[in-house]
C-alpha positions in Angstrom: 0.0 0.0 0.0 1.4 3.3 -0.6 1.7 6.0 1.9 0.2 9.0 1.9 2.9 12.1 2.1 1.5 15.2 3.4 4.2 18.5 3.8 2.0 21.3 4.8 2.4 24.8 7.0 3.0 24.3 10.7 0.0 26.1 13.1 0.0 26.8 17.0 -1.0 23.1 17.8 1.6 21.3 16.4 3.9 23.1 18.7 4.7 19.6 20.5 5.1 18.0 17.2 7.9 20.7 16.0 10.0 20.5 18.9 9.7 16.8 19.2 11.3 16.9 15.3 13.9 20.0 16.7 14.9 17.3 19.3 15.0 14.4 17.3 17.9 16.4 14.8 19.7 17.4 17.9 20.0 13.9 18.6 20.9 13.5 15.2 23.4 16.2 14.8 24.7 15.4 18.6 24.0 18.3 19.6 22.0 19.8 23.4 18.3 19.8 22.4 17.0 23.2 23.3 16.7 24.0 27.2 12.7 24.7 28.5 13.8 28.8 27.8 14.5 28.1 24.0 11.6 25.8 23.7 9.6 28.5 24.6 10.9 31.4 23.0 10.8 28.7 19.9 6.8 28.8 20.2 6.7 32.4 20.5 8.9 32.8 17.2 7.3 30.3 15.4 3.5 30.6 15.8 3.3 34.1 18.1 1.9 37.8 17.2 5.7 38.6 15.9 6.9 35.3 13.7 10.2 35.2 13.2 9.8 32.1 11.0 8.4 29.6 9.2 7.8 26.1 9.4 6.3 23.3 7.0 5.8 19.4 8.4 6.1 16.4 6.7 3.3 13.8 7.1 3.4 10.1 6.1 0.3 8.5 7.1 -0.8 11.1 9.7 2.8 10.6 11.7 5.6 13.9 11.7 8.2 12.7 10.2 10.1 16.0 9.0 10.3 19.3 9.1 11.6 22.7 7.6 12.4 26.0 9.3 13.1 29.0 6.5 13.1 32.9 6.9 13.3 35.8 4.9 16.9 37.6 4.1 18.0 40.3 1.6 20.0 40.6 -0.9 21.1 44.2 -1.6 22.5 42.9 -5.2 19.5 41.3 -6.9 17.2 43.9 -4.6 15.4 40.6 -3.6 14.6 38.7 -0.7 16.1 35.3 -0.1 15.0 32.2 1.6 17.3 30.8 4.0 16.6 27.2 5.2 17.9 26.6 8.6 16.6 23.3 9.0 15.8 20.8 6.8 15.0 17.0 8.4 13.7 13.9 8.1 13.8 11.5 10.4 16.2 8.3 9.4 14.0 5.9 9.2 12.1 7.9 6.5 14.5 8.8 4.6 15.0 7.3 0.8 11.1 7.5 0.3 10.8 10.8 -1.7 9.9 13.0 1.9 12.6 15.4 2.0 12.2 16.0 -2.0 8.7 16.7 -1.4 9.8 19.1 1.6 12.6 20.8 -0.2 10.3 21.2 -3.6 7.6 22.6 -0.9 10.1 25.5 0.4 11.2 25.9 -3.2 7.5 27.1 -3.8 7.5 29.3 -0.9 10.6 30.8 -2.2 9.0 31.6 -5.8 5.3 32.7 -3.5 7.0 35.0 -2.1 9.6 36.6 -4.8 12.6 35.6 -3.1 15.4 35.5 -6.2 17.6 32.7 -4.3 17.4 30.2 -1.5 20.3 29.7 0.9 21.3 26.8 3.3 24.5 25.6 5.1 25.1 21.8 5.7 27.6 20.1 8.0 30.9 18.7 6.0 30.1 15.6 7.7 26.6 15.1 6.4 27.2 12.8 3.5 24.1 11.7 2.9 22.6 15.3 3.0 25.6 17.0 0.6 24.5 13.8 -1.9 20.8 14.6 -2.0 21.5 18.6 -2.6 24.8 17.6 -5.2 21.4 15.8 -6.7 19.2 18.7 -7.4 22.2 20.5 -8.9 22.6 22.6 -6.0 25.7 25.1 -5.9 28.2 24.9 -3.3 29.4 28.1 -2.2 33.7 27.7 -2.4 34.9 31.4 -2.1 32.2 32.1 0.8 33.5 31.2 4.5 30.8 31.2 6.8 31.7 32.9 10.1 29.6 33.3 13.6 29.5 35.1 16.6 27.5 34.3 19.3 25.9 37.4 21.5 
C-alpha cells in the first residue's frame, strides 16, 4: 500500500510536534536539544503575534516525520529577498522515500510565492548523505564564501 505524504504549514497546535522533530535532529546532529527557555521562545517565534519564521511538516500516514524552518533575508544585489533554510529534516528511518524531496520542492514554492530571487542553506561537511541529495538537485556549493559566527 502506498503512503500518503502530506508537507503542509506548521500552526500553533503542532507546537509539541515541532519541537519533538527540533529534538529528534539534535539527537541527530549530537547536539543539546533546546533548554525549557529556547523551547519557549521557539513557540513564540514560530506561531506568536511577531513570527520570526516559518515552518512546514512532513506527514506520512498522519505521523511527523520531517520538518523545515526558513526565513526571509535580503540581498542588496539582486534587490530581492532570499529564503534561508535553517533546517531541513527527516527523520532516518524515512528517509529514501521521496519525503525530503517533497519538503525541499515545498520550500522551493515558498521561495517563488514569495519573490525571493535565491534560497540559501548551510550543511555540515560531515553530512554525507545530506551533501548527496543537494549535489542531486544540482545545488551550488558556495567555495569562495567562509561562513563565520558570533554568538551574543
Amino acid at each position: 500500500m502506498k503512503k500518503r505524504i502530506v508537507i503542509r504549514p506548521a500552526v500553533k497546535s503542532d507546537g509539541k510536534v515541532l519541537l519533538s522533530l527540533i529534538d529528534a535532529l539534535a539527537n541527530f546532529e549530537k547536539l543539546k536539544r533546546p533548554t525549557q527557555a529556547a523551547r519557549k521562545r521557539l513557540l513564540r517565534d514560530a506561531f506568536g503575534m511577531r513570527k520570526r519564521f516559518d515552518a512546514l511538516l512532513a506527514f506520512v500516514d498522519n505521523t511527523a516525520v520531517g520538518y523545515a524552518i526558513f526565513f526571509e533575508t535580503y540581498s542588496s544585489f539582486l534587490a530581492l529577498p532570499t529564503l534561508y533554510l535553517e533546517d531541513v529534516f527527516i527523520l532516518p528511518e524515512y528517509r529514501g522515500q521521496g519525503i525530503g524531496l517533497k519538503l525541499f520542492r515545498a520550500c522551493l514554492a515558498e521561495a517563488k510565492r514569495c519573490g525571493c530571487g535565491r534560497v540559501e542553506w548551510i550543511v555540515l561537511d560531515w553530512n554525507k548523505d545530506a551533501i548527496r541529495f543537494y549535489n542531486k538537485l544540482k545545488a551550488r556549493q558556495m567555495k569562495e564564501w567562509l561562513f563565520y559566527r558570533l554568538e551574543l
